[in-house]
C-alpha positions as CSV (number, residue, x, y, z in Angstrom):
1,X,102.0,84.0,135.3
2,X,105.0,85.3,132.8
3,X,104.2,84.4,128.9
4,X,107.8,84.8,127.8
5,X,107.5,83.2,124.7
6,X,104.6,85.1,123.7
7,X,107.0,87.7,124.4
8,X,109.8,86.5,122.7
9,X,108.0,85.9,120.0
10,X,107.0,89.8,119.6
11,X,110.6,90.7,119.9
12,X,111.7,88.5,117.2
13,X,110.6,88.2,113.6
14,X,110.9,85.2,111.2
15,X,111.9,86.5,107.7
16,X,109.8,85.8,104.8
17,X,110.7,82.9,103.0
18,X,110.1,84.4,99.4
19,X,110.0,88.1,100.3
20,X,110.0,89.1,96.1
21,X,107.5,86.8,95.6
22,X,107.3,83.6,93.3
23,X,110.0,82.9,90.3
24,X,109.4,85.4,87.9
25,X,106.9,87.9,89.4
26,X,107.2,91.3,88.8
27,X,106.7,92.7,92.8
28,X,109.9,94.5,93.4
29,X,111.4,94.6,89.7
30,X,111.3,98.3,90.0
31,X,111.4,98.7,94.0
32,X,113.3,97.5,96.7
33,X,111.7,94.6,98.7
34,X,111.8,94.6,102.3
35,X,111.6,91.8,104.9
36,X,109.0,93.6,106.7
37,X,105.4,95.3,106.3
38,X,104.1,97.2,108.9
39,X,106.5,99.6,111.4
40,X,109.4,98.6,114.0
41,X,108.2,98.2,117.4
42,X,110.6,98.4,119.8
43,X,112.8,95.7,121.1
44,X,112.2,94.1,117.4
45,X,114.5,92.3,115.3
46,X,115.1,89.2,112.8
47,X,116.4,85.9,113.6
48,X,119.5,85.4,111.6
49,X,121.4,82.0,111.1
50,X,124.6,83.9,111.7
51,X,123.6,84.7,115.8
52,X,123.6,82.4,118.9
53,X,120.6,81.0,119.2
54,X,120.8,81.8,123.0
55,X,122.5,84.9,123.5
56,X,122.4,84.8,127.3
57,X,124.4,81.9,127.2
58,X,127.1,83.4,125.4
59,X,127.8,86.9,127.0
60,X,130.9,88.2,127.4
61,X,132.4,85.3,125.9
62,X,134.4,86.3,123.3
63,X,134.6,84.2,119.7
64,X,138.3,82.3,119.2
65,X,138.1,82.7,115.8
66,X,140.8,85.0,114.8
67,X,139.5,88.2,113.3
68,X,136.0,87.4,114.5
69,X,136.7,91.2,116.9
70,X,138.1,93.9,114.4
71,X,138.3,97.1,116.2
C-alpha cells in the first residue's frame, strides 16, 4: 500500500504563521528569522500561494500572461 500523502506531506512544508513571534517581541530584533528550524531534507520545500496547487496538471503549459517567461 503507497501513503502518498504521508509523503507529500514530508516534501512540503507549511510556513509559520508568525515566524518573529507575537506583536512586539523581541525574537529576531537583532537576527534574521527563518521559516524553518531544523535542516533541509531532500525533496523539501514551502507551499507558496504564488504556485499551482497541482503542478502535474500544469506541465509544459506555458502562462499567457505576457512577461510571465523573461529569458
Amino acid at each position: 500500500m503507497i501513503f502518498s500523502n504521508v509523503e507529500v506531506q514530508k516534501e512540503y512544508l507549511i510556513p509559520e504563521t508568525l515566524p518573529e513571534g507575537p506583536y512586539g517581541s523581541p525574537r529576531g530584533k537583532y537576527s534574521l528569522v527563518r521559516n524553518k528550524s531544523g535542516p533541509w531534507q531532500k525533496g523539501q520545500r514551502c507551499y507558496s500561494a504564488f504556485n499551482y496547487e497541482n503542478k502535474g496538471d500544469h506541465e509544459d503549459i506555458p502562462r499567457l500572461d505576457p512577461g510571465a517567461h523573461k529569458p
